[in-house]
C-alpha positions as CSV (number, residue, x, y, z in Angstrom):
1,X,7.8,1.6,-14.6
2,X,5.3,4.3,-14.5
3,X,1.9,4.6,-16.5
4,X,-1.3,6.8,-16.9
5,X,-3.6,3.8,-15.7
6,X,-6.6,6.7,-17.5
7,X,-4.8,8.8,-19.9
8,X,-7.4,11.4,-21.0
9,X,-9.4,10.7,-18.7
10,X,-7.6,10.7,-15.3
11,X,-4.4,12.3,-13.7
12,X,-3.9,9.3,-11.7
13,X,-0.3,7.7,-12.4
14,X,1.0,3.9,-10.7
15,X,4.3,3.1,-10.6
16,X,5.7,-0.5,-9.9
17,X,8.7,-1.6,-8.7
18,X,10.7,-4.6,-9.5
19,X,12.2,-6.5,-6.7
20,X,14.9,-8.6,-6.1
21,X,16.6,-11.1,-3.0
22,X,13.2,-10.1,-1.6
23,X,12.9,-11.8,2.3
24,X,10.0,-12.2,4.1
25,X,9.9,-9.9,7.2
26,X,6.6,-10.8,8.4
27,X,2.8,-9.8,8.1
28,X,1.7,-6.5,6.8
29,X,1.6,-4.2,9.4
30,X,-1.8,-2.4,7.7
31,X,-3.9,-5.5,7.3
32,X,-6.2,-3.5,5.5
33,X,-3.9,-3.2,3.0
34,X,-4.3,-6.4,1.0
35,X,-6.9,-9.5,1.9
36,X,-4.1,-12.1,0.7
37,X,0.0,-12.1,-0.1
38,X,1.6,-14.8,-2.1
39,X,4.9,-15.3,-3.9
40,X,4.5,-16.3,-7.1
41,X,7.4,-17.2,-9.9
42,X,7.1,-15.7,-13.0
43,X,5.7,-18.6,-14.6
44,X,3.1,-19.2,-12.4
45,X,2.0,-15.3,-12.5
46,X,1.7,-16.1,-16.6
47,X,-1.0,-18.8,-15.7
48,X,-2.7,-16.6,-12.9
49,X,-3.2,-13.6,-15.8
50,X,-3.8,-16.0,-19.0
51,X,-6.8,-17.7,-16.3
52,X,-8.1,-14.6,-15.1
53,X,-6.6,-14.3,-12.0
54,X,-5.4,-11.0,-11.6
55,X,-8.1,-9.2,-11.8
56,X,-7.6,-5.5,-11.3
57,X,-5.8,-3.2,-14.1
58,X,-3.0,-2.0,-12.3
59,X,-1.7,-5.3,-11.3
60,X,-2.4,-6.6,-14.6
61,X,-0.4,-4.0,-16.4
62,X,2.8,-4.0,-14.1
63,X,2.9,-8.0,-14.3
64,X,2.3,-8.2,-17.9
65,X,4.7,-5.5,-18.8
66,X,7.1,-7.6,-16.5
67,X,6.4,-10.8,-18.3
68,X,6.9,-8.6,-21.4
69,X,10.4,-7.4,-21.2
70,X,11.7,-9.2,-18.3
71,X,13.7,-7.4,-15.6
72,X,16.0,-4.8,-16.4
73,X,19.1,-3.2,-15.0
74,X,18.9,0.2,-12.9
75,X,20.3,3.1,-15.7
């Protein structure tokens, strides 16, 4: 999915990707990138966002719409 994280205000656009048979490869290789990774299942991720968790917006959105409408098939 893709989304306006601004509309109105901001050109800026996210897009997030669903996954699947995902396999762990190893570390990032930009550790910069992200101060912790975890696997989650779906369930758990509902807990994480209904306690506050996730905090940032862009996260928030793609999980939620996720949780939302469930994964989809490729068109």
């Amino acid at each position: 999915m893709s989304y306006n994280a601004l509309s109105g205000l901001s050109t800026m656009r996210f897009t997030a990707y669903h996954a699947i048979e995902c396999t762990y490869v190893g570390p990032p290789s930009d550790p910069s990138e992200s101060t912790r990774i975890e696997w989650f299942m779906p369930e758990e991720v509902a807990k994480l966002i209904a306690n506050g968790q996730v905090p940032d917006g862009p996260s928030l959105t793609a999980l939620s719409f996720y949780l939302a409408v469930g994964p989809r098939s490729p068109a």
